[in-house]
C-alpha positions as semicolon CSV with decimal commas, in nm:
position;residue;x (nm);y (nm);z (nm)
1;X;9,556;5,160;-5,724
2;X;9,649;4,915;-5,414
3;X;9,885;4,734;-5,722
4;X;10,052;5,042;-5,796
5;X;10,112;5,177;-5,382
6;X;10,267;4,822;-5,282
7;X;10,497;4,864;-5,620
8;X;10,635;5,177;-5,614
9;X;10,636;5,235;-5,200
10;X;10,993;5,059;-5,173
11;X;11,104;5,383;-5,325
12;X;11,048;5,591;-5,037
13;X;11,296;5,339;-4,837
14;X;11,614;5,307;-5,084
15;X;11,881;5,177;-4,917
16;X;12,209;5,299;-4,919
17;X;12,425;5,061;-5,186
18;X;12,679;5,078;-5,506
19;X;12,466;5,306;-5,639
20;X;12,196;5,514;-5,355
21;X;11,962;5,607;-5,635
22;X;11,910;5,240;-5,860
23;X;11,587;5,444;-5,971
24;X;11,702;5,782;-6,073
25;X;11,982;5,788;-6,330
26;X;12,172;6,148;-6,300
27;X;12,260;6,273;-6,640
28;X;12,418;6,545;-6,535
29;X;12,556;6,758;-6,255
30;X;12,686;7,088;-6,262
31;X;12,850;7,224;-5,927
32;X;12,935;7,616;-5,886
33;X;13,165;7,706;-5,619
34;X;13,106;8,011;-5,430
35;X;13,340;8,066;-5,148
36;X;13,301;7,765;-4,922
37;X;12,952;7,635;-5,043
38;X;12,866;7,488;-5,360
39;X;12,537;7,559;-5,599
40;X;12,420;7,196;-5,743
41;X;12,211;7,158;-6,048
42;X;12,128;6,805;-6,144
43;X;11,929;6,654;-6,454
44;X;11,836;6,311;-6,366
45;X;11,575;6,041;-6,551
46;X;11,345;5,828;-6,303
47;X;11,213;5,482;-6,400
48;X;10,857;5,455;-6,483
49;X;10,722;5,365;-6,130
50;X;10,973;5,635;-5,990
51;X;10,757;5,866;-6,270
52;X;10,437;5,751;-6,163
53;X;10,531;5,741;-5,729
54;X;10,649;6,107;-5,872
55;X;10,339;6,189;-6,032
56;X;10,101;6,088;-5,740
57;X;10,289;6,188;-5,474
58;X;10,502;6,531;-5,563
59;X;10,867;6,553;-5,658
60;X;10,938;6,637;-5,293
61;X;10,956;6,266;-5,167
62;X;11,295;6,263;-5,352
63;X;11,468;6,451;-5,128
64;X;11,566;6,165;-4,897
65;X;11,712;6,027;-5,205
66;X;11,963;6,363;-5,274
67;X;12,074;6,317;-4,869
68;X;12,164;5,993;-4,986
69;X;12,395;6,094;-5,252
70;X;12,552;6,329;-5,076
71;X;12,551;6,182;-4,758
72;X;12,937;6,262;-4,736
73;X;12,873;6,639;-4,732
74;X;12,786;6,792;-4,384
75;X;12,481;7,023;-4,506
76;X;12,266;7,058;-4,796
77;X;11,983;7,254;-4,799
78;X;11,701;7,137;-5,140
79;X;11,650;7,459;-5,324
80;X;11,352;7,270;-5,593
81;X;11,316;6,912;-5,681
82;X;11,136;6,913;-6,019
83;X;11,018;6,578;-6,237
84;X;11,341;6,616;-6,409
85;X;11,579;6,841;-6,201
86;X;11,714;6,940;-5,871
87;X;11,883;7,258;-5,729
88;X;12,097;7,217;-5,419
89;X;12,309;7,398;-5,187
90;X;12,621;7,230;-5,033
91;X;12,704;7,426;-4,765
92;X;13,106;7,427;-4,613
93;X;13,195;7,175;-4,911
94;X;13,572;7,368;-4,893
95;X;13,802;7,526;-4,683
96;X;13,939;7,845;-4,668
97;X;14,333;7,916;-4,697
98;X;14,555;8,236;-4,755
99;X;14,427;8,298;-5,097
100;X;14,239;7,985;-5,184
101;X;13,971;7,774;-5,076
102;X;14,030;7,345;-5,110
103;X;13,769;7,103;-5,192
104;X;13,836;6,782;-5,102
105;X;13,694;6,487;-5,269
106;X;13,406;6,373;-5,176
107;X;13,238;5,997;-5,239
108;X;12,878;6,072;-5,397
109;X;12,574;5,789;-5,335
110;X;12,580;5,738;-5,716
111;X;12,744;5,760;-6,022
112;X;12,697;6,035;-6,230
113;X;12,701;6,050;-6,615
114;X;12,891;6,385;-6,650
115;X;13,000;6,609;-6,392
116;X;13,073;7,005;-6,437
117;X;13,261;7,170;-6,246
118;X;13,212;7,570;-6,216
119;X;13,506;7,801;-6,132
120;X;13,397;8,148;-5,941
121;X;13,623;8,318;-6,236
122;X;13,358;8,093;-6,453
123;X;13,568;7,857;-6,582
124;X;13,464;7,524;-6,570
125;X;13,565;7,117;-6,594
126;X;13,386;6,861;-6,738
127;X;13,427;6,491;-6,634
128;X;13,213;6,191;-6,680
129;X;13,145;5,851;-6,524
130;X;13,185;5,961;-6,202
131;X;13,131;5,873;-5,803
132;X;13,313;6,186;-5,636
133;X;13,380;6,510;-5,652
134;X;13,719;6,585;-5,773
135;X;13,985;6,735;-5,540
136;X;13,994;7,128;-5,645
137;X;14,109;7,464;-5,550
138;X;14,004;7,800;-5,653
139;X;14,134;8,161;-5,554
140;X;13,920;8,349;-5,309
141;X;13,686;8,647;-5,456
């Protein structure tokens, strides 16, 4: 047990880098926009001792790790953190216009392997290999 604690507690203190999350690889990330917040649902894979730190010590401990990722957006409030998934809320990720709100890119603490992007009219985007939001705008509801 002591073996295991001093192995997997450096993943409570992850340090900001090229990629935030080096033990968490996010498969994919759907983002729906809804005026000027954003809905976030991400599928991500943890490493073994990630799985085990997980297992013994509740998915909640990764939520330092999604303020790292999206340490460029001003407020995010964790919906559920799961083994396997997150749900977030972005909130004031655009800005309102005449008829239009504008999202402006955004540097994410990672990269992710495919990004969707969700139009309020439900259209969507699909991008992979990415470290930021794209720049987008989409008509007001």
């Amino acid at each position: 047990m002591t073996l295991i604690s001093m192995t997997i507690v450096p993943l409570a203190y992850a340090k900001p880098g090229p990629s935030t999350a080096q033990y968490m690889e996010i498969t994919h990330m759907t983002m729906r926009f809804d005026g000027p917040d954003a809905y976030v649902s991400i599928n991500y894979n943890l490493d073994l001792f990630s799985n085990i730190y997980v297992f013994m010590l509740g998915s909640r401990n990764l939520e330092k790790t999604f303020e790292l990722v999206f340490s460029d957006f001003e407020s995010l409030e964790v919906l559920e953190i799961g083994r396997n998934h997150a749900s977030l809320k972005l909130m004031n990720v655009s800005r309102e216009t005449d008829d239009y709100y504008l999202h402006d890119s955004r540097e994410l603490g990672t990269t992710i392997d495919t990004l969707t992007i969700v139009y309020p009219g439900g259209s969507d985007r699909v991008t992979r290999n990415v470290n930021s939001t794209p720049n987008i705008f989409y008509v007001k509801n």
